[in-house]
N, C-alpha and C positions, 0 to 999 in steps of 0.2 A: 504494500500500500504506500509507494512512493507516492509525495507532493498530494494527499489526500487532502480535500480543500469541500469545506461546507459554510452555511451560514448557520450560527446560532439563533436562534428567536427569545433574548434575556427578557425575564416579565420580570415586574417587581410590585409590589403593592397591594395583587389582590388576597385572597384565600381557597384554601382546600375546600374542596366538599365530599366527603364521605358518601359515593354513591350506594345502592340497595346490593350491590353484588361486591360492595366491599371494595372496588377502585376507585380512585383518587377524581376529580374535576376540577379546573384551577378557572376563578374566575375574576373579571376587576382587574384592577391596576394597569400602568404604561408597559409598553412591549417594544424594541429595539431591536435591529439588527447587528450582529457581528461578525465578518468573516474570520473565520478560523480554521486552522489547519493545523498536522500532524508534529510541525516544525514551532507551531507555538508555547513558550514558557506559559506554565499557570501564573506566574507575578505579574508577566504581560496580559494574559487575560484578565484578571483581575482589576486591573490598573485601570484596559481600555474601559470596562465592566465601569467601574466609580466614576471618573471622570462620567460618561455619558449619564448617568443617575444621579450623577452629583451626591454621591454617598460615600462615607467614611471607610474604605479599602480594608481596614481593621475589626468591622462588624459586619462585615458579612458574610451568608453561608450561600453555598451552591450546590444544588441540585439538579438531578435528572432523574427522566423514566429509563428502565430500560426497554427496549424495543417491544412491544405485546404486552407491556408487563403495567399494570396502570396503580398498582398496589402497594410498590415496595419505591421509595424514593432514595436513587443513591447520592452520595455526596461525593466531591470533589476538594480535594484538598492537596493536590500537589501536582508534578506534572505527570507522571505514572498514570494518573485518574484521568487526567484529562487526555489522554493518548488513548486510554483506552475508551473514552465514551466514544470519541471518533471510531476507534475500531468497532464498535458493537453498533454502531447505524451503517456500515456499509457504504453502500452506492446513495443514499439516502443524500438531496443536497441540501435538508434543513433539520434542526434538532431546538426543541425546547429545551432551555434553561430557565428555573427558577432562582430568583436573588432573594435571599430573605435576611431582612437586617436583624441582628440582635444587641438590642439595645438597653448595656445594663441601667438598672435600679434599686439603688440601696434595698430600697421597701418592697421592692416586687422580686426579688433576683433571688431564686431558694439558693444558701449555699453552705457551708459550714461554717463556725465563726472566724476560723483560722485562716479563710480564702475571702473575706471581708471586712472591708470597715463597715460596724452597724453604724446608725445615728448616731447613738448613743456615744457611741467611741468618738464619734465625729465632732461631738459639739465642746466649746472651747470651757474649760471647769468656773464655773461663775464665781464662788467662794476666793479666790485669792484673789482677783482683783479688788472685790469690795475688802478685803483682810487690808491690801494698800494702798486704800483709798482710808480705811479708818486709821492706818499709822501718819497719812498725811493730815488728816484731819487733827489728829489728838499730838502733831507734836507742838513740844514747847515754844522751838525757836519759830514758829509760825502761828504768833496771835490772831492775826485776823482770820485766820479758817474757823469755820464751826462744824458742827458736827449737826449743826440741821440745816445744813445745806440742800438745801432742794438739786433733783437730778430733773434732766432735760432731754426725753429722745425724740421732741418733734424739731429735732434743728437743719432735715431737710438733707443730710448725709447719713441715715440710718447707723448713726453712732451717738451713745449717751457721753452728753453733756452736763458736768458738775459745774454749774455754779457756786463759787464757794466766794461771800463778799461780793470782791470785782474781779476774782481771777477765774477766768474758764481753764477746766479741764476735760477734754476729749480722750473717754475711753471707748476706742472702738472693738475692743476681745469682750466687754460685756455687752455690746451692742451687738456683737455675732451670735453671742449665745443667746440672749432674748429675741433676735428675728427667729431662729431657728425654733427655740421654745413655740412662738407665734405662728409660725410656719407650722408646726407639728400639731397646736389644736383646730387651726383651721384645715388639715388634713385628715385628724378624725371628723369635725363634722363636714368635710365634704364630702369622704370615701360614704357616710353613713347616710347624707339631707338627699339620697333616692329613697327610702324608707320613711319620712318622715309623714309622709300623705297613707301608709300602710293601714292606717285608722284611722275612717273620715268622722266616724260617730254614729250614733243613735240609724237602725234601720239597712246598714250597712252588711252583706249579705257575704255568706263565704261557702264551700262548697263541704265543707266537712270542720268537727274540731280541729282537724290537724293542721288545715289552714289556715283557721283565726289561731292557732298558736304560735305559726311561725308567725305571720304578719302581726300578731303584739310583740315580738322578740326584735322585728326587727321595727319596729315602731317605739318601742325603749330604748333603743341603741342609738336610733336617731335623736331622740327625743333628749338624752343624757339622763335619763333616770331609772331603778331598778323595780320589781315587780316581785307580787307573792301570791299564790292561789287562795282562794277562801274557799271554792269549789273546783272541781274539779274532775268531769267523769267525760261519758260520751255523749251527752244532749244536753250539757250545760257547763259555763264557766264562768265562773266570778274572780277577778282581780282587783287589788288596792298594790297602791304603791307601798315601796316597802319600808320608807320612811315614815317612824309614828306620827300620828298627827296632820299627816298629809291625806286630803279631800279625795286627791285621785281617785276615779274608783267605774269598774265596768262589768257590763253584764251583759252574754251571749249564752241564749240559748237556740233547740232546734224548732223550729217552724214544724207545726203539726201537720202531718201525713208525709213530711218530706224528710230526706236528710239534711238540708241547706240549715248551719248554725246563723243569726243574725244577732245583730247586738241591740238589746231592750233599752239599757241602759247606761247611760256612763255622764261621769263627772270629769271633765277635763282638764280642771283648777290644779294646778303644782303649788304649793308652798313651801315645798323644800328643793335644794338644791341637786339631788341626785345623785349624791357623794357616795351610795354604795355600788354605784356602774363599774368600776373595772372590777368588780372583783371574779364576773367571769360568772359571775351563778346563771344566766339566762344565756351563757353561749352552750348550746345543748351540741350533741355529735354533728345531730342534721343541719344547723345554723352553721356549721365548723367546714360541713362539707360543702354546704352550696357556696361558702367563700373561697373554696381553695379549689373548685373541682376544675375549672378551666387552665389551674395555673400547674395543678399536679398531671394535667394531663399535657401539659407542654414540655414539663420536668417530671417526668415518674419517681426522682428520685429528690423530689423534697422531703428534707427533714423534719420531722414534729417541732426538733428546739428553734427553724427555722418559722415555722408556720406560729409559734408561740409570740417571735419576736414581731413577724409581720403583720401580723392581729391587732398588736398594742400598737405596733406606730400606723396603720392604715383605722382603727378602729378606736383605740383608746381602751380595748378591752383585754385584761392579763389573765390568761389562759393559762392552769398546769400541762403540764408533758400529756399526763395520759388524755387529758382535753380534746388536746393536736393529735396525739395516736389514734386517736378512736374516729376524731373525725374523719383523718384520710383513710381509714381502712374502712368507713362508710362511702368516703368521694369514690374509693376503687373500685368498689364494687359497682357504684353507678356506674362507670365506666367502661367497667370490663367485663361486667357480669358475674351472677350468683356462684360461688365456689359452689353450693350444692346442685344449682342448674344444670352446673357444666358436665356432673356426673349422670345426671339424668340424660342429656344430651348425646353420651358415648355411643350408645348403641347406634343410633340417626349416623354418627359422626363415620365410625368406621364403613356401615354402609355407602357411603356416598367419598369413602377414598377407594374403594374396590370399583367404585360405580364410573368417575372420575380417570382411573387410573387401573384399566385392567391388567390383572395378572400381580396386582400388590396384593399382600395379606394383610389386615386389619382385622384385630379379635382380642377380645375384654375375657374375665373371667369374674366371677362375684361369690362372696360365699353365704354360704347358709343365708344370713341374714338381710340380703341382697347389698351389702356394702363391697364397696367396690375391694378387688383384690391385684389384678394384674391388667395391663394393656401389651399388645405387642403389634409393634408396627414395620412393615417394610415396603419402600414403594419400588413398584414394578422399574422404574428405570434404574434405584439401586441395584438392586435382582440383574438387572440383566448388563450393568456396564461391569457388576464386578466378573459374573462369570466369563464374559468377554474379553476385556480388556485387564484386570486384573491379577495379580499372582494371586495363586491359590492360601494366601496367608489372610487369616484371621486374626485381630486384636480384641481381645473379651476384657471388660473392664465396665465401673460403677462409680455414680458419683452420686453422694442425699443431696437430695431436694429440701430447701428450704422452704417449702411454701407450707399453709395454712396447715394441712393433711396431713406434710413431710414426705414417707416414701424415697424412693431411689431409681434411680436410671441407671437399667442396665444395656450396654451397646457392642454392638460389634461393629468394627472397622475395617477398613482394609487402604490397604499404600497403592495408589495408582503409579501408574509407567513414568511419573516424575517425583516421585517417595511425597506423595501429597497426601493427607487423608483422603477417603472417603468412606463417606458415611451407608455403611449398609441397612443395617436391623438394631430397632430401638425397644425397650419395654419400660414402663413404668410400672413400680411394685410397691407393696405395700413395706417391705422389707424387702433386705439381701439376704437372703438363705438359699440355703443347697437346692430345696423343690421348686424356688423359684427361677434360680440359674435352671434346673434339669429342663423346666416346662419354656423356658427363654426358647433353650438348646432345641428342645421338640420343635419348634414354631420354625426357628430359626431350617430346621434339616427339612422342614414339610415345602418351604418357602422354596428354598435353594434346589432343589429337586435334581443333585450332580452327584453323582458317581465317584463323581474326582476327589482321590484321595486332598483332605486340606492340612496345613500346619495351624495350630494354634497357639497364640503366645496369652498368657494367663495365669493366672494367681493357681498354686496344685490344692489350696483351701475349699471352702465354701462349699466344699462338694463336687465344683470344677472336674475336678483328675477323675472321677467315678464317672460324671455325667458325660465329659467328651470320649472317655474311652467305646463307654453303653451306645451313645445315640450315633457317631460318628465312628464306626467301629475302624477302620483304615486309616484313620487319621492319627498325625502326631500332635504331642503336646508340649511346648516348648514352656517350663517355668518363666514366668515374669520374675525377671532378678531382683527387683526393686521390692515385691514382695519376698523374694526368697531374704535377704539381704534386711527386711524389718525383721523376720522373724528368727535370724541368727542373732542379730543381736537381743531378742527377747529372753531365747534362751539361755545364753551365753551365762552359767552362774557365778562366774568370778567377777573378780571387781578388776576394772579397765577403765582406763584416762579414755576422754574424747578423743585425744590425740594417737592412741593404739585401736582403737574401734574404725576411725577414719581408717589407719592403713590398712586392716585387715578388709576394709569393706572395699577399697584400691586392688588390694592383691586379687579379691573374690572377682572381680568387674574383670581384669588383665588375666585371670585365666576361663574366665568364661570364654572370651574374645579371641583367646587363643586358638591357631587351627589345627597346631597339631597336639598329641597328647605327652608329647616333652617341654614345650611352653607351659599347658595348662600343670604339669605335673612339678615344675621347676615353680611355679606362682602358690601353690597352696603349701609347697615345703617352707616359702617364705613367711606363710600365715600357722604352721606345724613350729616356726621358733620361734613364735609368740604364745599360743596355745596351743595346748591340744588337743583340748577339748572343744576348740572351733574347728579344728582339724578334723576331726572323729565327725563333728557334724557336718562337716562339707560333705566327706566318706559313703555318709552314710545318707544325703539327700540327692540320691539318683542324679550323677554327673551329666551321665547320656539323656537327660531330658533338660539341660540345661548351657553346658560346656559344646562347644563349638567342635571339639575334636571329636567328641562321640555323639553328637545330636544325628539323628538319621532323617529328619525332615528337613525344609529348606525353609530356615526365615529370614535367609537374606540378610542376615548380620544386625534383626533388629532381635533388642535382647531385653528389654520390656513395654508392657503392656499396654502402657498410656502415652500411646502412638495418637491417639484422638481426642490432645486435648482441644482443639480448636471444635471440633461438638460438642466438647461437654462446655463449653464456654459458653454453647449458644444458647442449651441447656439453662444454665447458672441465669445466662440472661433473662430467661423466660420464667426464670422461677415462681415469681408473685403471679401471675396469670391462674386462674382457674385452669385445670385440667385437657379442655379441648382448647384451649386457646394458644395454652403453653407447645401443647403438640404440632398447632398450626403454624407458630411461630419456627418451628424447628422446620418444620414444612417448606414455610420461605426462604427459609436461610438453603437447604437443601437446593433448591428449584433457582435460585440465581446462584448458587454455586456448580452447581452444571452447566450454567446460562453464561457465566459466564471464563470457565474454563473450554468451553466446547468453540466460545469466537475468539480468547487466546491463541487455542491453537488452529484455530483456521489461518494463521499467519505463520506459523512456522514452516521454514522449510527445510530443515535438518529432518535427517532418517530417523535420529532416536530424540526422546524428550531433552530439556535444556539441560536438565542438571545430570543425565546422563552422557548426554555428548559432552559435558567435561569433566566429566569421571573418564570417561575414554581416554580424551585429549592426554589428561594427565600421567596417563600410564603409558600413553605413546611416546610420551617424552624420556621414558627412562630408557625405551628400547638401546639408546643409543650406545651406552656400555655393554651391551647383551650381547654375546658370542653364543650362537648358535650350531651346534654341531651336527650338521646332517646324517642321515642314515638313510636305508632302501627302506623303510616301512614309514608309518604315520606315529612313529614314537620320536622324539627329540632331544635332546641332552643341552640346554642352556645353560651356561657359563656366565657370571656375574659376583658380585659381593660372595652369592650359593651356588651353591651345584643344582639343577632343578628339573624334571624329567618331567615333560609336556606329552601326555595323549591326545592324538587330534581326534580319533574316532572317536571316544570318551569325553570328550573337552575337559579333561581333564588335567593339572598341574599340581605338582609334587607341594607347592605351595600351600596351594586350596583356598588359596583369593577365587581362582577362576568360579569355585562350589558355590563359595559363600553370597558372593555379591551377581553372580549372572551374566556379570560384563567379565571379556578376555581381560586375566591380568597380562602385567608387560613381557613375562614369559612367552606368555602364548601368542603376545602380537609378532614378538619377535621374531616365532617361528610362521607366524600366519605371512607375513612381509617376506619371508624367503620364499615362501612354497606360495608367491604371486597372487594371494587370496584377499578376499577384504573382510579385514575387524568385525564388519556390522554384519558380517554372517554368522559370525559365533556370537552375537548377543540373544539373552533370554530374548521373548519374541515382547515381554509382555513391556521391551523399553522402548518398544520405536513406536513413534508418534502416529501410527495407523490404528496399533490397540489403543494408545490413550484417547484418540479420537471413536476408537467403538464403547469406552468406557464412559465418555461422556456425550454418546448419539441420542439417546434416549432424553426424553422431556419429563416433566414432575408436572401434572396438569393442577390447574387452580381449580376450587371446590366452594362455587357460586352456595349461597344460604344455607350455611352451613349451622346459624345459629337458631332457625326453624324448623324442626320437625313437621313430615307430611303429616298428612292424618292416613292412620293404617285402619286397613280393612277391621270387620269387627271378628274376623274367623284369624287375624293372628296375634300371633301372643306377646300385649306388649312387656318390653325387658322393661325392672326398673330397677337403677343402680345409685345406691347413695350412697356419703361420703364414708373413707375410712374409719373407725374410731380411733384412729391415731389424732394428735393435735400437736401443733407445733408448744414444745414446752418453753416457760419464760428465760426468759435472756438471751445474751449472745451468741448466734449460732457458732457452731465449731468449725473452724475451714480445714479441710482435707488435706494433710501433707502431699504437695506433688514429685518431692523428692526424696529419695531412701536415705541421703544422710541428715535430713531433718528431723528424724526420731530420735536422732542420739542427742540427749539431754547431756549438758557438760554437770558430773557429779561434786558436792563437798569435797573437798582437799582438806584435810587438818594440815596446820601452819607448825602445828607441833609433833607430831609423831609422823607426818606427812600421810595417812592413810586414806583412803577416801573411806567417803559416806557421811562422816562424821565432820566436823568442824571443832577447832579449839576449846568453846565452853562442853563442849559434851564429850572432849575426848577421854578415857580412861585409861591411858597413859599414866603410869606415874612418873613424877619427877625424880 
């Protein structure tokens, strides 16, 4: 795609609209043209971008659709992006850009307090000024000052002025802080003087209690006064203010035969000033939520201590934490819908991705009590680019779920022809245990429907090592070292410095890796004169399913499990979503990760993938010291650094780079370049860019109303699935170590007998 050249069509101004099948409509604002092409910097884009907009180059974001795709808005943010958005329109000579300014606000910008100045921070401390204003006033050597000096702030520079006698003094750091004070209660009654008409008085009509309750809540907010029930049910409601002595006072009930509450009676009169308003008693969840729901949904990741602080300076009302928790976990739900909906919803949901997407599997289990128990998901274009284009290696691995329910995602992945993830078969569980792996493993071998023997790389726990030997009976199982490796150190019962666990867990990594079985044997003798009892248990945890010398499947030199974290990240991302929602999101992230590795590689033109044609490259460079010693058969004798005996029928090398990795090592090129042949004949099939193109041929289809169930006939049987009885428990959730020496906690040292476990005051040492 030399000199590719389009127009962009920049809009700026208008907004999104959420259409009925869940794509995007952009309407409103000014629209521009910009000629761009393949050779242009995003800085330069950018640039041209503001200038024509006359907008701040530093607040702005940019996006696009991708081609067919009206759902998923990608961003732009460097020049990588913007190369590829041109690749992905093709022949196409015009592309919509959206500009969307963001524009901070102390009071509106959720953030943490550590990534802001609040107001509060911002305003300049009032007390030490007037502290140096009373030592001027009161000293000796300056008789004529008084100390009832009248101050002056209408002198027409919004700075107070002291009159003291005949002499003026201009302080303008108390004059910042009184505008700013001024400035903040004329922004609670502004953010609030839309509620103030919320109650017109006597005759006034509402369509239920729960209406005339929010419209009094926010009719007191405006109002600046507080409130207390005197009655209070469903056809009637009486209020007084909550100041004693104060007249205030109303009366709503329901209008006979109807539901409509109207108000009988009410006293308007305030004699008090309203002084118990911030304290927050009348901002109920739902009052909390309908303030924050547009703004949590621009930021899903506003803070309660955030929505606490944004309350009192947009409203003047102070709110505790669980105040702000409770209400965004009502705003969410409005948003996202019912955690328990979305269970009810599964049965519909799986239906209509097999419907959508034939030859996927989609299928739920529930127990007894019809609470939900497992989901398993795999979509037909997964299914069919792994068996295609992919090595037959499998990643099995899990991450909890933090959301409402909790449960766990369990996945299988696999490494495309550019050692990239991809995402095959997903399940969600109610737990990690053995029957839920085994029943994964079922779903996962009914799915797959191959012959072909696979490798698995995997934890030998959990049940694991029974279930894939059972289901996948041909198949190998490669230990995840990262789990072998926590759980040497679990057992391990001597006492060990961090700094001696580190090596041994060094030596255990160096003889796994190793290809032949006098490396791997020379590496654990290493870890044999540290312990022996780490020794005994290397021994004795099945080398040949783990060690590269005796491993008899192929994984390709990948030696654990959590090969995919880049899905379990999208996973992490989707957590807070209710159930189908969480799943759909994984959905999207899946269906433009196909979408858009499938128009990468429509521009390649190398034989194998990028990062394989330089794994080649690299090994062809060493050929150059390689003395090759010909023979009358297809056996070879290379001469270098080693002595190294290359099979060509076998593709084989005395090395066992060539086993490990699929690409010829430099051995074997060496002899491939004598005997007139080419390299890319002896690569696995599964690196050249024609399988990773049948890997990602296949489309992920979108799944139109998907939060509507049909209405089913009355002869079938409807499923009904509620939520787990699990619940997410209080406090901080626990984050998943993603690396195996993160579990070694550094132990006590005693300072006086040097031992560990212990420290100085507890040591029993004697002196």
């Amino acid at each position: 795609m030399d000199d590719k050249k389009m127009i962009a069509i920049c809009q700026l101004g208008g907004e999104f609209k959420t259409n009925r099948d869940g794509s995007l409509s952009y309407s409103g604002g000014d629209a521009h043209a910009i000629d761009i092409d393949d050779q242009m910097t995003f800085d330069d884009f950018k640039k041209e971008v503001s200038e024509m907009f006359s907008c701040g180059i530093n607040t702005m974001s940019i996006k696009y659709f991708l081609p067919g795709n009206k759902k998923t808005l990608i961003t732009i943010s460097n020049d990588k992006d913007l190369k590829r958005m041109i690749t992905f329109h093709g022949d196409s000579l015009t592309t919509d850009v959206y500009i969307m300014m963001e524009t901070p606000d102390v009071s509106n910008m959720p953030a943490s307090r550590s990534s802001r100045t609040t107001l509060s921070e911002a305003v300049p401390p009032i007390d030490p000024p007037l502290d140096v204003m009373d030592n001027i006033v009161s000293d000796t050597n300056q008789p004529n000052f008084s100390l009832g000096a009248p101050l002056d702030v209408n002198d027409g520079t919004n700075n107070v002025v002291a009159h003291i006698d005949d002499v003026q003094i201009v302080l303008p750091e108390i004059s910042a802080s009184l505008s700013l004070i001024h400035s903040n209660e004329e922004k609670h009654v502004k953010a609030a003087q839309q509620w103030q008409n919320a109650i017109t008085g006597v005759g006034q009509r509402f369509n239920g209690v729960n209406e005339f309750r929010e419209a009094l809540r926010k009719y007191a907010l405006a109002n600046q006064f507080a409130f207390r029930y005197k009655k209070n049910d469903s056809h009637r409601v009486t209020v007084k203010c909550k100041t004693e002595g104060c007249p205030w006072r109303i009366h709503a009930s329901r209008l006979t035969t109807t539901q409509l509450i109207c108000i009988k009676k009410m006293n308007p009169t305030h004699t008090c000033d309203g002084g118990a308003l911030t304290g927050g008693n009348q901002a109920t969840r739902s009052w909390v939520a309908s303030i924050i729901k547009e703004k949590l949904k621009a930021f899903p990741n506003y803070k309660p201590k955030d929505i606490v602080h944004d309350i009192k300076q947009e409203y003047g009302v102070q709110l505790n934490y669980f105040q702000a928790w409770r209400g965004k976990e009502v705003a969410r739900e409005q948003l996202q819908g019912s955690y328990k909906e979305a269970y009810k919803q599964l049965p519909y949901y799986c239906e209509r991705i097999m419907e959508a997407n034939p030859g996927s599997l989609a299928t739920f289990t529930t127990k007894e009590d019809s609470s939900f128990h497992r989901l398993f998901i795999s979509f037909h274009a997964s299914l069919y680019g792994f068996l295609q284009g992919c090595r037959p290696l499998l990643f099995l691995d899990s991450i909890p779920l933090k959301s409402k329910y909790q449960g766990t995602l369990l996945a299988a992945t696999a490494a495309d022809g550019d050692d990239a993830v991809f995402p095959v078969a997903f399940s969600v569980v109610d737990a990690e245990t053995a029957d839920n792996w085994y029943w994964f493993l079922q779903q996962l071998k009914s799915a797959l429907s191959s012959t072909c023997p696979l490798t698995f790389v995997a934890d030998r726990r959990k049940g694991l090592k029974e279930s894939i030997s059972e289901i996948f009976k041909d198949s190998y199982h490669g230990y995840c070292l990262r789990y072998l490796t926590d759980q040497l150190i679990r057992d391990l019962k001597g006492q060990f410095s961090h700094e001696v666990k580190r090596l041994m867990i060094d030596d255990l990594y160096t003889a796994a890796s190793a290809p032949r079985p006098e490396g791997f044997q020379r590496c654990i003798e290493g870890i044999k004169s540290i312990s022996l009892e780490a020794y005994n248990w290397i021994i004795e945890s099945e080398p040949q399913n783990w060690a590269n010398a005796f491993f008899q499947g192929s994984r390709y030199n990948h030696l654990t499990s959590n090969f995919g974290e880049l899905f379990y990240s999208w996973a992490s991302d989707a957590h807070d979503l209710p159930i189908t929602q969480m799943v759909d999101a994984i959905r999207e992230k899946i269906m433009e990760l196909v979408y858009t590795r499938r128009a990468e590689s429509g521009q390649w033109l190398t034989r194998l993938t990028p990062s394989m044609e330089e794994k080649l490259e690299k090994e062809s460079l060493k050929v150059r010291s390689l003395q090759v010693m010909l023979t009358s058969g297809n056996t070879f004798e290379v001469r270098g650094e080693s002595i190294e005996v290359v099979d060509m029928d076998r593709w084989d090398c005395s090395c066992k780079d060539w086993q490990l990795t699929g690409l010829p090592c430099s051995h074997a090129i060496a002899v491939i370049s004598c005997t007139g042949r080419s390299p890319y004949d002896y690569c696995a099939r599964y690196f050249t860019t024609e399988s990773y193109r049948l890997t990602y041929s296949e489309s992920i289809n979108p799944l139109p109303d998907v939060d509507r169930p049909r209405q089913k006939d009355s002869s079938q049987v409807v499923v009904t699935v509620t939520p787990p009885p699990t619940r997410r428990p209080p406090g901080r959730p626990t984050k998943k170590k993603s690396g195996s020496l993160e579990i070694i906690k550094r132990q006590l040292q005693c300072s006086r007998c040097k031992g560990l476990g212990h420290n100085k005051s507890t040591c029993k040492e004697i002196l």
